[in-house]
C-alpha positions in Angstrom: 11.1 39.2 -9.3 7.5 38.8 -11.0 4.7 37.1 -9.5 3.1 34.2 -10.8 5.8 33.7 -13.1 4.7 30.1 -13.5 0.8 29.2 -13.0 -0.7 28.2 -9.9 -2.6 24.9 -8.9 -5.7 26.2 -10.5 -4.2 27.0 -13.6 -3.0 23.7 -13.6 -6.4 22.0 -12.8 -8.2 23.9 -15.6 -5.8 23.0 -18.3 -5.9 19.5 -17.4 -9.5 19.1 -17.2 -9.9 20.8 -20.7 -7.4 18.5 -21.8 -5.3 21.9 -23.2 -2.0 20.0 -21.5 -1.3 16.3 -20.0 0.2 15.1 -16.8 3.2 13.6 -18.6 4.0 17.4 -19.9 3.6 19.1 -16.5 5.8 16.6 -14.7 8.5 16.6 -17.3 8.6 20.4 -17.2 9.2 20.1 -13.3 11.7 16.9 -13.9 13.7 19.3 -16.4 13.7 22.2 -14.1 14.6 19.9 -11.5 17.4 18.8 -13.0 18.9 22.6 -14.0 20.0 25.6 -12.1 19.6 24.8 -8.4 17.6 21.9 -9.1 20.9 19.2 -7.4 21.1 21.3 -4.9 17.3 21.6 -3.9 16.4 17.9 -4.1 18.1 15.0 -1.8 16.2 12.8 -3.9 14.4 13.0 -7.0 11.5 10.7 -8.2 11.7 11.0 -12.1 10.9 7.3 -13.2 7.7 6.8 -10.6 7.0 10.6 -11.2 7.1 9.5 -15.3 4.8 6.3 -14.9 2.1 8.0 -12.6 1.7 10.5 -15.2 0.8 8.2 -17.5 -1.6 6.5 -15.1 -3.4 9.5 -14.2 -3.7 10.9 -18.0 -5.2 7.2 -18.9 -7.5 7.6 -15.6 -8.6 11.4 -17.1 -8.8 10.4 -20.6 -11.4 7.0 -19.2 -12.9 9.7 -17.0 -12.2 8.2 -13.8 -9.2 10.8 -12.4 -9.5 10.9 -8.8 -9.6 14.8 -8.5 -9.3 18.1 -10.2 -5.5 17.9 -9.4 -4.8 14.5 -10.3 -1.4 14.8 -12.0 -0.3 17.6 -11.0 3.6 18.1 -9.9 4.3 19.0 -6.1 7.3 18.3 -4.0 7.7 17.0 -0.4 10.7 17.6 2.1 12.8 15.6 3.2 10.9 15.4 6.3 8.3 13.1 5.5 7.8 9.4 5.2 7.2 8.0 1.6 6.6 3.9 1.1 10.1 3.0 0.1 11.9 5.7 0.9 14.6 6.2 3.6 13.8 9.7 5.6 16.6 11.4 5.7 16.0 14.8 7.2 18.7 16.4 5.2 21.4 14.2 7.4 23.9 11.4 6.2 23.3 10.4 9.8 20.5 8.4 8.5 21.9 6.9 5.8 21.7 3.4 7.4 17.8 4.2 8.2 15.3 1.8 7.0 12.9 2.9 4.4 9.9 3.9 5.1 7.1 1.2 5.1 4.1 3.3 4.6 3.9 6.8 3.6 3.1 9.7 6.4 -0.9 10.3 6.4 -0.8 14.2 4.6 1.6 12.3 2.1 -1.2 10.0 1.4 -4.2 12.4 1.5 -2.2 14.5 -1.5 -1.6 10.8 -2.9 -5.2 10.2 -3.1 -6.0 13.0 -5.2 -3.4 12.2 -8.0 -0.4 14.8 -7.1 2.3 14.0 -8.0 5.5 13.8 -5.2 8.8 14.5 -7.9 10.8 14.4 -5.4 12.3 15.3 -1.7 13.7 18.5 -0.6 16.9 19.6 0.9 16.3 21.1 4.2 18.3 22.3 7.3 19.8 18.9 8.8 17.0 17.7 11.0 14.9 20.9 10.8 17.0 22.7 13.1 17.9 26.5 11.6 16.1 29.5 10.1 19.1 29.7 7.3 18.4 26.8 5.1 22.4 26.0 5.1 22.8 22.0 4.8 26.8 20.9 4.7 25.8 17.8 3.1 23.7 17.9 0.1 24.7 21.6 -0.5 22.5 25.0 0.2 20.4 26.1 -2.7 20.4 29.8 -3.5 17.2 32.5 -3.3 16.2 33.3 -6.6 17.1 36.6 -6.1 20.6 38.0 -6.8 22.0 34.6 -7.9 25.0 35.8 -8.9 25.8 36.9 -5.3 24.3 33.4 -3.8 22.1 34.3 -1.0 20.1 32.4 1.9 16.8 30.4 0.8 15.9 30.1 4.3 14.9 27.5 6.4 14.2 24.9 7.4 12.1 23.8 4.3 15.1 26.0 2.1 14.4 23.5 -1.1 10.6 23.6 -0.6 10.8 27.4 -1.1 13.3 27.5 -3.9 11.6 24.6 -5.7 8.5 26.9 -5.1 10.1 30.3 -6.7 11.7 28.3 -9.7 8.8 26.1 -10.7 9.8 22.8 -10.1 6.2 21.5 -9.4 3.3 23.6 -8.6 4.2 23.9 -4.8 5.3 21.5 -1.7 5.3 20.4 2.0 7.5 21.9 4.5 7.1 21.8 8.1 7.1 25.1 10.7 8.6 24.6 14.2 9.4 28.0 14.6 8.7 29.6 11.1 10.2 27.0 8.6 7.7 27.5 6.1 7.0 31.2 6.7 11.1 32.4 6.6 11.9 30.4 3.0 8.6 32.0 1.6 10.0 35.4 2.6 13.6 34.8 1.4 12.7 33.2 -1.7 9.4 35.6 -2.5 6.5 32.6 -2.3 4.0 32.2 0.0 4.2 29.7 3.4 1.4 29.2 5.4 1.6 27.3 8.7 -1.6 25.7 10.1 -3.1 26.0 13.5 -0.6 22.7 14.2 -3.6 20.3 15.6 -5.3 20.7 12.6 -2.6 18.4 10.2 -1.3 14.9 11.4 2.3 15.2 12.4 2.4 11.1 12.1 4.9 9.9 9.7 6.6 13.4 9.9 10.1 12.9 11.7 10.1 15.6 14.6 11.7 18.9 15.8 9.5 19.3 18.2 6.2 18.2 18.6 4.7 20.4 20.8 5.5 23.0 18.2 5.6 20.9 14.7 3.3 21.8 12.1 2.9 20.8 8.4 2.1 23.3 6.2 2.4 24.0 1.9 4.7 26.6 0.1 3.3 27.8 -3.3 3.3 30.6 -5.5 -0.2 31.6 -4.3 -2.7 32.1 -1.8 -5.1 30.0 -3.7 -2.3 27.2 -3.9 -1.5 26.9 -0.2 -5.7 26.5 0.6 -5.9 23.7 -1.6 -2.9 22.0 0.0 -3.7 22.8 2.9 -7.5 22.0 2.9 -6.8 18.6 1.4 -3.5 17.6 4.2 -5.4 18.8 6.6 -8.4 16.0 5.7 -10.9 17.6 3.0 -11.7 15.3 -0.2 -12.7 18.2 -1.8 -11.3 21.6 -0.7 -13.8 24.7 -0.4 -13.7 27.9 -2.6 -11.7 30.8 -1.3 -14.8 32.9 0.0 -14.3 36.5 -1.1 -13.5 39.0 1.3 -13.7 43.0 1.2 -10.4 44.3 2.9 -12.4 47.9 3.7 -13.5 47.8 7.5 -11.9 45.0 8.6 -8.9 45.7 11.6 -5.1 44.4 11.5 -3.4 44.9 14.4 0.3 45.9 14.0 2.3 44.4 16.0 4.6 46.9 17.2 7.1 45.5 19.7 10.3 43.3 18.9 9.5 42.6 15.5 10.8 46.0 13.8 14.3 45.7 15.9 17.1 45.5 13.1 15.3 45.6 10.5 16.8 46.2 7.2 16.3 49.1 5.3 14.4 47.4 1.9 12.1 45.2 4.2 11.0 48.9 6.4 10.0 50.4 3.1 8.2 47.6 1.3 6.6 47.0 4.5 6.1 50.8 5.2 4.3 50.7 1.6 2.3 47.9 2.7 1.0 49.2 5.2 0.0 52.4 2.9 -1.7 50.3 0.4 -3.9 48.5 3.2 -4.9 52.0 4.5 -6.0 53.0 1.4 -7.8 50.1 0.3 -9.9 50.7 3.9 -8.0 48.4 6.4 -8.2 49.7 9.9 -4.6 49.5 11.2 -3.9 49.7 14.6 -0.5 49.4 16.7 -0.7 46.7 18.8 1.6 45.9 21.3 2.1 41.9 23.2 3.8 42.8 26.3 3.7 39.2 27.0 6.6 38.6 24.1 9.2 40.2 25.9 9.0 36.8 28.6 10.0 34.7 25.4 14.4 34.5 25.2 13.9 34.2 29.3 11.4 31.2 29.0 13.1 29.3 26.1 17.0 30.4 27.5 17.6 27.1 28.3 16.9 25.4 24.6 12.6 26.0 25.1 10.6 23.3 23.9 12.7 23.0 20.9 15.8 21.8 22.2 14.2 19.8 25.1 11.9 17.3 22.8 14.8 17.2 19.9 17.1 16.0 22.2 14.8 13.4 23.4 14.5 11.6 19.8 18.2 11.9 18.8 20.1 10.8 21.9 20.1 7.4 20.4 21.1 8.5 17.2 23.8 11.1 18.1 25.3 8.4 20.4 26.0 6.4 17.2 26.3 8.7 15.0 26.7 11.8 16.3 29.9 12.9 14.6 28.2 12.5 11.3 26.1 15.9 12.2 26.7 19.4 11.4 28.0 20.4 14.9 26.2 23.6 14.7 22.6 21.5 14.7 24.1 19.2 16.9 25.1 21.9 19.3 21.6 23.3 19.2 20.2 19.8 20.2 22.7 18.9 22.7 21.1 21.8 25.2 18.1 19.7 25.4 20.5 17.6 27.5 20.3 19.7 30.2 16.9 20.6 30.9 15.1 19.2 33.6 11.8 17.9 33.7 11.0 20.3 35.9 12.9 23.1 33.8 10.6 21.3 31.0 7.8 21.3 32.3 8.2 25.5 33.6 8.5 25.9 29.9 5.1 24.1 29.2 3.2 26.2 32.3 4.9 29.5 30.6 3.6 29.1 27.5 -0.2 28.4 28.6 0.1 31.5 30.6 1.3 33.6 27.4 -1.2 32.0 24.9 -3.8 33.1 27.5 -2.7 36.5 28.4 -2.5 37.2 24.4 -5.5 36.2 23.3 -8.1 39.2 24.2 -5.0 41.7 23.2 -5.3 40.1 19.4 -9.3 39.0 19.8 -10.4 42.5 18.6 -8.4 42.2 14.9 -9.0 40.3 11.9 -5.7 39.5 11.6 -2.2 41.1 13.6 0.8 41.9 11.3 4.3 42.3 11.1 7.6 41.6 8.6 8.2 38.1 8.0 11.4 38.4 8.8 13.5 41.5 9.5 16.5 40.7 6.7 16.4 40.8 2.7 18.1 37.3 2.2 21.6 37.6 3.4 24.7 36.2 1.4 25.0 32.3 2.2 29.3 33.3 2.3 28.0 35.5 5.8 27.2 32.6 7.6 29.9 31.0 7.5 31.7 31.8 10.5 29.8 30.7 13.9 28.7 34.0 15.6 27.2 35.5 12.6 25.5 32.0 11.9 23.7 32.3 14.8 23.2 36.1 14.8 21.1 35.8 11.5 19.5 32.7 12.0 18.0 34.7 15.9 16.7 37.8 13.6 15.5 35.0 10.9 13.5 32.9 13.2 12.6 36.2 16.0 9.1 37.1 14.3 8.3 34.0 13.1 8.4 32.1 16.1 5.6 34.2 17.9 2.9 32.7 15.9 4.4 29.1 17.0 4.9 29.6 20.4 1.1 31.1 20.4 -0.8 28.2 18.5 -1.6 30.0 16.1 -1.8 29.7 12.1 0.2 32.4 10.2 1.4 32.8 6.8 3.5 34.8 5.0 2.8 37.0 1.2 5.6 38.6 -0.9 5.5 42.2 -0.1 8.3 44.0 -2.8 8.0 45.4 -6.5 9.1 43.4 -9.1 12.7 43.4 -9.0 13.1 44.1 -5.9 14.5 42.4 -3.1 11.8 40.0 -1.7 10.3 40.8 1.4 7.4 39.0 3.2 4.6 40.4 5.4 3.2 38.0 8.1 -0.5 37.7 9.2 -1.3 36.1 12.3 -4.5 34.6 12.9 -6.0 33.0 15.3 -6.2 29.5 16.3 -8.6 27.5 14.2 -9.2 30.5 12.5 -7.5 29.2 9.8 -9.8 28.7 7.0 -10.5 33.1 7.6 -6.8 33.9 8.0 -6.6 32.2 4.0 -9.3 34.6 2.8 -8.0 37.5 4.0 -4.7 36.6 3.0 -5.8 35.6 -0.9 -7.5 39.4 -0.8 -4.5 40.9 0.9 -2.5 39.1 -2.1 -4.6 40.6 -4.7 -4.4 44.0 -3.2 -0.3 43.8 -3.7 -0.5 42.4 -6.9 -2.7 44.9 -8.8 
């Protein structure tokens, strides 16, 4: 599976501004890939007429000199998960289907707005965000690029924003990470998904999983693309250069407990080689080892956060509706009926206590480390009966979910050869320490890529 096999947001912004391709030929490339291959399966809706007319505008606006950014007309994709003017948010559910539209879109849809993207469309997604797989019974599950012929997981939650990603149908897209939704669909399909320190992106206009945990974040086929996404959802009007950063001398810690259980042959040796390659460009590499992890399945046994704040914004829905759900998600938010507000509130006091008690273990490194996700993407046909639906999607979600339950900002690189299997590798950062996490990510990514 090559890198780059399409060009990135910057590619995009220099042949625009040279005037070496339009708008109106960037957005019907996407539209056509959109409408091949996985394309009706990774859409839920897609926006070729307003995606058509806007590229018109914003070629006359470039050609008059007045384009509103660098990146005015460019092609990106949203999921299904956000709130566009006009548009009904479906969350990957037909449970929604009688949902008013939307009367104003969500504010990071209106920040990318501002600077000319282009939305083409919404992505599929796990029904309500609620599943590391990326299966949706309703509008269909779209494949990993990998191994086609097989069909195998995209991952999710945000499983179209990642295939859309991999297969060129824009230049990148939102997704949203609750427990690794970005992060596990970058890994599966062999893109990059960063997920922000959460407070740093609005969550308004963003229908929730959980919003103690929610965060919006960009999948792309670069380091370089998910900065500018991210800088510009996150509030900048113009986002900053990547700063250069030397990999020799700096520390990663490897993180050394729970993540490597069961982990698949192909993902220990591209990570294995990974590891090699950051020795010998100079990285420090140290094991590193969060005791305070092994609290996590007793804190969250009862449904966590997760289950607890879901089940607070569907009861209403799922007692109208509720037959209309895929009964595995609507298993998974039914536990939140349970939970007490003390029970609740146990889970909010254990969580402080880990974030604290981790945070000098990790202050030492420049970044900690660890697979994406312990699995090459399995076949979708394996998850098809219950119990080994939910003993992938625990593996899929295990490592990611660290980085959420932490508050911290994350992201994940493709790791394999060419060819290969993908495989991601995770860096952790630290909260806030977003913005430094990027640009040792985009140095990491060149490191891999030469």
């Amino acid at each position: 599976m090559p890198r780059h096999a399409h060009p990135t947001i910057a590619h995009a912004a220099i042949a625009l501004e040279s005037g070496r391709i339009t708008a109106t030929a960037l957005v019907e490339e996407a539209l056509a890939r959109a409408a091949e291959g996985e394309g009706p399966r990774v859409f839920t809706a897609l926006h070729a007429k307003a995606a058509r007319e806007q590229a018109l505008a914003m070629d006359a606006l470039r050609q008059a000199g007045r384009a509103p950014s660098r990146f005015a007309g460019i092609p990106i994709t949203v999921k299904d998960l956000f709130d566009e003017a006009g548009q009904v948010t479906h969350a990957g559910s037909v449970a929604r289907d009688g949902a008013k539209p939307a009367t104003a879109p969500a504010p990071v849809i209106e920040r990318l707005n501002r600077q000319g993207f282009i939305v083409i469309g919404r992505t599929n997604m796990t029904e309500f965000a609620f599943s590391g797989l990326g299966v949706n019974p309703h509008y269909g599950t779209p494949s990993s690029p990998w191994d086609r012929k097989t069909g195998r997981l995209p991952g999710g939650s945000s499983s179209g924003a990642g295939v859309a990603a991999a297969d060129g149908m824009g230049f990148g897209g939102l997704g949203t990470d609750t427990g690794g939704s970005c992060r596990i669909p970058a890994a599966l399909n062999g893109v990059v998904g960063f997920k922000p320190t959460a407070r740093r992106v609005p969550i308004t206009g963003v229908l929730p999983l959980s919003p103690s945990l929610d965060s919006v974040g960009p999948l792309a086929r670069s380091v370089g693309c998910c900065q500018v996404l991210d800088a510009i959802i996150a509030g900048a009007e113009t986002p900053p250069a990547l700063p250069e950063v030397n990999l020799s001398g700096l520390r990663f810690g490897v993180l050394n407990n729970i993540v490597e259980e069961g982990i698949d042959g192909e993902v220990a040796r591209a990570y294995a080689r990974t590891l090699a390659r950051l020795e010998a460009a100079g990285v420090k590499l140290e094991d590193v080892t969060l005791p305070e992890l092994d609290r996590m399945p007793q804190i969250n046994a009862k449904g966590g956060l997760t289950a607890s704040e879901a089940y607070a914004w569907h009861r209403h829905l799922i007692a109208s509706d509720g037959p209309r759900y895929d009964p595995r998600i609507l298993k998974r938010i039914a536990r939140g009926e349970h939970m007490s507000a003390a029970e609740y509130l146990d889970v909010v006091q254990a969580r402080a206590e880990v974030i604290a008690a981790t945070a000098p273990r990790t202050a030492p490194y420049d970044a900690v480390i660890c697979p994406t996700v312990p699995l090459i993407p399995p076949a979708i046909a394996e998850v098809t009966e219950e119990t080994e639906y939910n003993r992938i999607n625990l593996l899929l979600l295990r490592n990611t979910t660290i980085a959420n339950f932490l508050d911290r900002c994350a992201i994940s690189l493709p790791c394999h050869l060419p060819g290969d299997a993908p495989v991601g590798l995770m860096l952790m950062g630290e909260a806030m320490g977003d913005a430094r996490l990027l640009a040792i990510s985009a140095a990491v990514e060149a490191l891999l890529e030469a």
